[in-house]
C-alpha positions as CSV (number, residue, x, y, z in Angstrom):
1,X,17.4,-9.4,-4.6
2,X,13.7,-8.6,-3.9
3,X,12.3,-6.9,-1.2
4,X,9.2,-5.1,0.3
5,X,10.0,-1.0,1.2
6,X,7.8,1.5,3.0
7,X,8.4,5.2,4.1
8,X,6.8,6.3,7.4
9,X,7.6,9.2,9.7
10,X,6.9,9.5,13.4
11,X,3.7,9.7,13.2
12,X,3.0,6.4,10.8
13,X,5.7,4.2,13.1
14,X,2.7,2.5,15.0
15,X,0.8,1.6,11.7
16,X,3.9,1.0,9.6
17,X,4.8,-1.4,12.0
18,X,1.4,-3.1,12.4
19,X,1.4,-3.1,8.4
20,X,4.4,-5.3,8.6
21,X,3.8,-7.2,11.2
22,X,0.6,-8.5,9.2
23,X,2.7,-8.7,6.3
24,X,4.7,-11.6,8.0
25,X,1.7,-12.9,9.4
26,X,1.0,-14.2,5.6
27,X,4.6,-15.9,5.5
28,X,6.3,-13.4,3.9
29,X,10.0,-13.7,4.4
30,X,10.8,-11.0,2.0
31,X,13.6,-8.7,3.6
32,X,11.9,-5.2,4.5
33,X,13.1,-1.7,4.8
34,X,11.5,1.0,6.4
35,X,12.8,4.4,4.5
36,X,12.5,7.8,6.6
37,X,13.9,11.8,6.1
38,X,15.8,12.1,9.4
39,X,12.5,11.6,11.0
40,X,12.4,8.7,13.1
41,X,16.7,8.5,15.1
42,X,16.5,5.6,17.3
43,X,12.9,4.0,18.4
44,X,12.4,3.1,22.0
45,X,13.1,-0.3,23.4
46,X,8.9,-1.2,22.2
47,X,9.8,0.0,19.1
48,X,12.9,-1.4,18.6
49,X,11.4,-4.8,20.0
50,X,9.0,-4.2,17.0
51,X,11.3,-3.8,14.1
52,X,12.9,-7.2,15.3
53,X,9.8,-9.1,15.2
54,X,8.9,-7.0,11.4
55,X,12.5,-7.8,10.5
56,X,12.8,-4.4,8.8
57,X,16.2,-2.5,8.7
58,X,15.2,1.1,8.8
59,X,17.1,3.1,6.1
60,X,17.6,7.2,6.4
61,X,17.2,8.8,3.2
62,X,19.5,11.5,3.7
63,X,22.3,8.9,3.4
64,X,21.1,8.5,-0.4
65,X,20.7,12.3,-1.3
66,X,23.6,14.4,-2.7
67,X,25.2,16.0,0.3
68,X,25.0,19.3,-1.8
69,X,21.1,19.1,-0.8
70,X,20.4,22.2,1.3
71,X,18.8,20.9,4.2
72,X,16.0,23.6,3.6
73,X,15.0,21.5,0.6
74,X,14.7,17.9,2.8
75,X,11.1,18.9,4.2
76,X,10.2,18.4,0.7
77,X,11.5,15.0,0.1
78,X,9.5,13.6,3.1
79,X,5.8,12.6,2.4
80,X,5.0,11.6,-0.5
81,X,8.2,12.0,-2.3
82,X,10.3,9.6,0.0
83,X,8.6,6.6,-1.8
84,X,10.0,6.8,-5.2
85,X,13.3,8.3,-3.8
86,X,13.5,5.2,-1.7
87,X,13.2,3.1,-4.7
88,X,15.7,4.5,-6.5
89,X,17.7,4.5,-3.1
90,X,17.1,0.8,-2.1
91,X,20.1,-1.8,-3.2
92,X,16.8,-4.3,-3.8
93,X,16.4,-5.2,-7.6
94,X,13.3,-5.5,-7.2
95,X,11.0,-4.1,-4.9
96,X,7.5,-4.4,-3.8
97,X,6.6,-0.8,-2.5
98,X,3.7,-0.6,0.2
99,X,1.7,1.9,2.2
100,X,1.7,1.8,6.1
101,X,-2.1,1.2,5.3
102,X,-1.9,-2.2,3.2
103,X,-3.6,-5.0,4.4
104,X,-2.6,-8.0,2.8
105,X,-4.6,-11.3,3.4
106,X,-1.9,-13.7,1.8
107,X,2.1,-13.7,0.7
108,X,3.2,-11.4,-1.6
109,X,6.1,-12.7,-2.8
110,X,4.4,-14.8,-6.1
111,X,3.6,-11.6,-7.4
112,X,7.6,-11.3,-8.3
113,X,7.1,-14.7,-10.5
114,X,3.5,-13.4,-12.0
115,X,3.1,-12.7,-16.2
116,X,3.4,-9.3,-16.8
């Protein structure tokens, strides 16, 4: 299926999650994943109340990586790099990747069903 992704850390949670918030303000009903390095463990009962109301299931990367991965070498996978990791991770078929700083002003979704 289709679906929005997004990486954020500790640091981005507050804007990730006001990113999707006013991504569901424009109707979107897309499913949503928010893709970290072992950075975020469980968010507080705000936070958590916050997901919810995003409906976005947050997805650690380290679950996708080859287990052989010395754990020296996951600092370099967060950042930029956890983006296109996370779309080849994601079980979405298609996959509308966006920045905690988007600000998007009406639904997203028709741009699955736009000419190329």
């Amino acid at each position: 299926g289709r679906g929005v992704l997004t990486c954020s850390a500790p640091r981005l949670l507050d804007q990730t999650l006001a990113m999707l918030t006013r991504l569901r303000a424009t109707g979107c009903a897309l499913p949503a994943q928010i893709w970290h390095v072992g950075e975020l463990g469980q968010p507080d009962s705000a936070g958590s109340r916050r997901l919810l109301a995003a409906r976005a299931a947050v997805r650690d990367l380290r679950e996708a990586l080859h287990p052989a991965l010395p754990p020296s070498e996951l600092g370099a996978m967060r950042g930029f790099m956890c983006k296109p990791l996370a779309v080849l991770a994601t079980d979405f078929d298609e996959v509308l990747l966006l920045d905690h700083e988007t600000y998007l002003f009406r639904d997203p979704t028709r741009l699955f069903s736009a000419p190329a």
